[in-house]
C-alpha positions as CSV (number, residue, x, y, z in Angstrom):
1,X,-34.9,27.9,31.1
2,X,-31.3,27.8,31.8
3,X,-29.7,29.1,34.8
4,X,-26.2,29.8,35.8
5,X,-26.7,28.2,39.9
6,X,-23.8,29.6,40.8
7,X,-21.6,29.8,37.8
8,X,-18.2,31.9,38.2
9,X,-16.5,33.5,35.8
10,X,-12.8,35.3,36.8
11,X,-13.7,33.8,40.2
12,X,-16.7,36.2,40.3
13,X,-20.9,34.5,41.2
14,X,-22.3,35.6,37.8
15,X,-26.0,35.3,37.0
16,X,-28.7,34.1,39.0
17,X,-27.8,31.9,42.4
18,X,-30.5,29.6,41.8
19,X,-34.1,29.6,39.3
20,X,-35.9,32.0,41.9
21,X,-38.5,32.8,39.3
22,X,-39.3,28.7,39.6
23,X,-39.2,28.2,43.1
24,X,-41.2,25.8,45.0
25,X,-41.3,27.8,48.3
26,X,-44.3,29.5,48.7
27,X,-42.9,32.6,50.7
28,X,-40.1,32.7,48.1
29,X,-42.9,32.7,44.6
30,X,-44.2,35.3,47.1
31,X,-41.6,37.6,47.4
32,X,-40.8,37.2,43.6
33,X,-43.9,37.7,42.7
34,X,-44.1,40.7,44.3
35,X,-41.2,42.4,42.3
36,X,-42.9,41.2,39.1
37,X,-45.8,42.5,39.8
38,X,-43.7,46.1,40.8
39,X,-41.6,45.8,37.9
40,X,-44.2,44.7,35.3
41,X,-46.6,48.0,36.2
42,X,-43.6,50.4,35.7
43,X,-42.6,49.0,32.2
44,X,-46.8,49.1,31.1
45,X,-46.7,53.0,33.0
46,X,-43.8,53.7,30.6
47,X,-45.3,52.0,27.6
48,X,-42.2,51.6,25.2
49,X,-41.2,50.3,21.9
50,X,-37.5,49.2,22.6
51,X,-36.3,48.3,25.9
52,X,-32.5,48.0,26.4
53,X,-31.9,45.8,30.3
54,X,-28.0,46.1,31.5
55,X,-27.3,43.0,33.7
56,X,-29.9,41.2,31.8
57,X,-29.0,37.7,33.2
58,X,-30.0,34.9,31.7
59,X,-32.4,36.5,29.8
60,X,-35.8,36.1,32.1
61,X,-37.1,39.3,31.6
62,X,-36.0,39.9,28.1
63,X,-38.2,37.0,27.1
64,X,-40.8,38.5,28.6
65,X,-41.0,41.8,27.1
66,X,-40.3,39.7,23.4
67,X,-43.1,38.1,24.2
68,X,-45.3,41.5,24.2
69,X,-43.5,42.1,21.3
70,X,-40.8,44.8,22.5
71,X,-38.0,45.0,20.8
72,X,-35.5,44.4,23.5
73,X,-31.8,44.1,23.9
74,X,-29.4,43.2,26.7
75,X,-26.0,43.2,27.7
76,X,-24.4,41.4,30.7
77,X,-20.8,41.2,31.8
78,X,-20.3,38.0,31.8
79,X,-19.6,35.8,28.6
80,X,-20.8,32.7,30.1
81,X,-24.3,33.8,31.2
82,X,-24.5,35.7,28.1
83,X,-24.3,32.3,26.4
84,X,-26.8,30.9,28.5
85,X,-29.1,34.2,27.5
86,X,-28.4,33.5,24.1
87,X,-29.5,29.6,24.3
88,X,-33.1,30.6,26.5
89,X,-33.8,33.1,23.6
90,X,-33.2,30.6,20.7
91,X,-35.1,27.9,22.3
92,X,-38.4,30.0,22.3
93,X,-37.4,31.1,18.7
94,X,-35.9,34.6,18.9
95,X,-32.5,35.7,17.7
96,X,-29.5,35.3,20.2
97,X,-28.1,38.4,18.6
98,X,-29.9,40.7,21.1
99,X,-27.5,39.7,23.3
100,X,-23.7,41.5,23.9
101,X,-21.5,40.8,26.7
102,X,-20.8,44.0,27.9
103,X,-19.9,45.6,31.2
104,X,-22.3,48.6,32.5
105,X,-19.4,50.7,32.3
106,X,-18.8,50.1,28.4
107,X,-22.5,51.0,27.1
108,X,-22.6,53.7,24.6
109,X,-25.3,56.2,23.6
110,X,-26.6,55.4,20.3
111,X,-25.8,51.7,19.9
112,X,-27.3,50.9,23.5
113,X,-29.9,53.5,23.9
114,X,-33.7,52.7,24.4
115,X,-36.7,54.3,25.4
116,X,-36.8,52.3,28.4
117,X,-32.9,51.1,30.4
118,X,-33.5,48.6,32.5
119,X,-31.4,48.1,35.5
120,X,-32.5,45.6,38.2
121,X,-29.8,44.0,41.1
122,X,-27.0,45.2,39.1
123,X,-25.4,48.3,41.4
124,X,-24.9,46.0,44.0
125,X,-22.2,43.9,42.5
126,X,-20.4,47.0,41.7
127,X,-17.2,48.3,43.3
128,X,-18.0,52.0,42.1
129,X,-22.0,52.2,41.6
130,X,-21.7,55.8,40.8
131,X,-19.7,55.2,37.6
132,X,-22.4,53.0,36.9
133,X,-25.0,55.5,37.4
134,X,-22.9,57.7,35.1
135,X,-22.9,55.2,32.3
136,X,-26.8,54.7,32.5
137,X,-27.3,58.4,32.0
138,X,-25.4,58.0,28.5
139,X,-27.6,55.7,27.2
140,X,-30.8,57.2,28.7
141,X,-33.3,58.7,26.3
142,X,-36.3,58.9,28.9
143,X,-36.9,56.1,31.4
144,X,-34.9,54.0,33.8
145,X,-35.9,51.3,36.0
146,X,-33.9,50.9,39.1
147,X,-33.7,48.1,41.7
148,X,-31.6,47.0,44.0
149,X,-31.7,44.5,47.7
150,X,-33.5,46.8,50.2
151,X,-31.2,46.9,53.7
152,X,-31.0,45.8,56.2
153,X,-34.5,43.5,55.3
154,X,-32.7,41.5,52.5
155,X,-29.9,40.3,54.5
156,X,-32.2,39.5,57.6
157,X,-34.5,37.5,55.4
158,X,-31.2,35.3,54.4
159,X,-30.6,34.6,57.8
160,X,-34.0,33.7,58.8
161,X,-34.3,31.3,56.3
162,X,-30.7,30.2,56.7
163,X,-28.7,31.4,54.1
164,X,-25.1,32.8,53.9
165,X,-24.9,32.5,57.7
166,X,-21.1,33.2,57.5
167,X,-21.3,36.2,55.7
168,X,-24.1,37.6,58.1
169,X,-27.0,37.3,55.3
170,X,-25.1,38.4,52.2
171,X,-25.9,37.2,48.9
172,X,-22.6,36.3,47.4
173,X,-20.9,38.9,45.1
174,X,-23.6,42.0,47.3
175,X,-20.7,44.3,47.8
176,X,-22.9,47.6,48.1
177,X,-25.8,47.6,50.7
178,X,-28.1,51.1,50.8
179,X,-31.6,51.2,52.4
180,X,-34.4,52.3,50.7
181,X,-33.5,56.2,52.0
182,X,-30.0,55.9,50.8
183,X,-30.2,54.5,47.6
184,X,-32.9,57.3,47.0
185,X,-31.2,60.3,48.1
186,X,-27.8,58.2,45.7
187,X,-29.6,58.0,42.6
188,X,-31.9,61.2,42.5
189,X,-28.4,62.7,41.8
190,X,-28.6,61.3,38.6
191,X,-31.9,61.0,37.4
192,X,-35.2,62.5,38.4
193,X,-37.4,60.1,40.4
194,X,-40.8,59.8,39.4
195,X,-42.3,56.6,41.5
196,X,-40.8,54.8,44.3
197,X,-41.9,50.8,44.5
198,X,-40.9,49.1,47.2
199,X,-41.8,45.3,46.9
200,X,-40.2,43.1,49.5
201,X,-37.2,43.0,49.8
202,X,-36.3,45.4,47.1
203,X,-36.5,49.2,46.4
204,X,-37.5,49.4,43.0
205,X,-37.4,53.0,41.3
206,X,-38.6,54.5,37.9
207,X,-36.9,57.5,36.5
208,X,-36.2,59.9,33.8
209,X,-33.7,61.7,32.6
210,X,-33.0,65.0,33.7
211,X,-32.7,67.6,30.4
């Protein structure tokens, strides 16, 4: 699978860093493992037919939930890892159609709508997160899946395994940093919050729309 390792686009980190999901470090498969395991349960909890994941990457977990035979679709800002989405999905035989590059604040109801949104480290790289919020609950017919770094853990983590030193633990492009409390008490303004995960070093949350 093809990933962006530190690909910019408009002098912006886009995409994964480096292939976390193939990692050779055991306490690193660990921790990855763990918000698979988090995010897998929610998506069986909610059981649904079409999934539609904003900040989808390079495609990881789309090619997951095709492989269970979801229909899925994703959307990413960035043209270039949206090409690299497009080229992991045609390699294992699916249609790179699926894929849009599209910022979070530009999904429609309707054309991007789903039974389940998914979400994950996406709010962090945005400068207004609340907007965001606002643009998941247009699309939102029942379920969203929420996650975001968990602070301060994710940046003390960094530095004890000596990353980002400079920037005191901060992944590049991490411009919003909430603790599990915060970013609860942030996005139960928006959505109703049935289950609270909390896989380390994330908070992971699963919600529903509010009628």
């Amino acid at each position: 699978m093809k990933i962006a390792e530190g690909l910019r686009e408009n002098g912006i980190v886009v995409g994964n860093a480096y292939d976390k999901y193939g990692s050779s470090n055991p306490i690193e498969r660990w921790l990855v493992n763990g918000f698979a395991s988090a995010l897998t349960e929610l998506v069986d909890r909610v059981t649904p037919a079409s999934i539609y994941e904003v900040g989808c990457g390079e495609g990881y977990w789309t090619l997951q939930w095709l492989g269970k035979g979801i229909a899925v679709r994703g959307s990413d800002f960035s043209e270039k890892v949206i090409n690299l989405a497009r080229e992991n999905v045609r390699s294992r035989g699916f249609s790179p159609s699926i894929f849009s590059a599209r910022s979070i604040y530009n999904i429609e109801p309707g054309r991007d709508s789903a039974d389940l949104i998914v979400c994950c480290e996406v709010l962090e790289h945005l400068e207004n997160p609340e907007a965001g919020l606002v643009s998941l609950q247009r699309v939102a017919i029942d379920h969203v899946i929420l996650s975001v770094p968990r602070e301060p853990i994710w940046r003390t983590l960094n530095l004890l395994r000596r990353k980002y030193w400079r920037n005191t633990g901060n992944t590049p492009g991490h411009i919003q940093h909430w603790s599990s409390k915060e970013f609860i008490e942030l996005v139960d303004r928006y959505f109703g919050v049935v289950e609270i995960r909390k896989p380390l070093p994330w908070t992971m949350l699963l919600c529903r729309k509010r009628r």
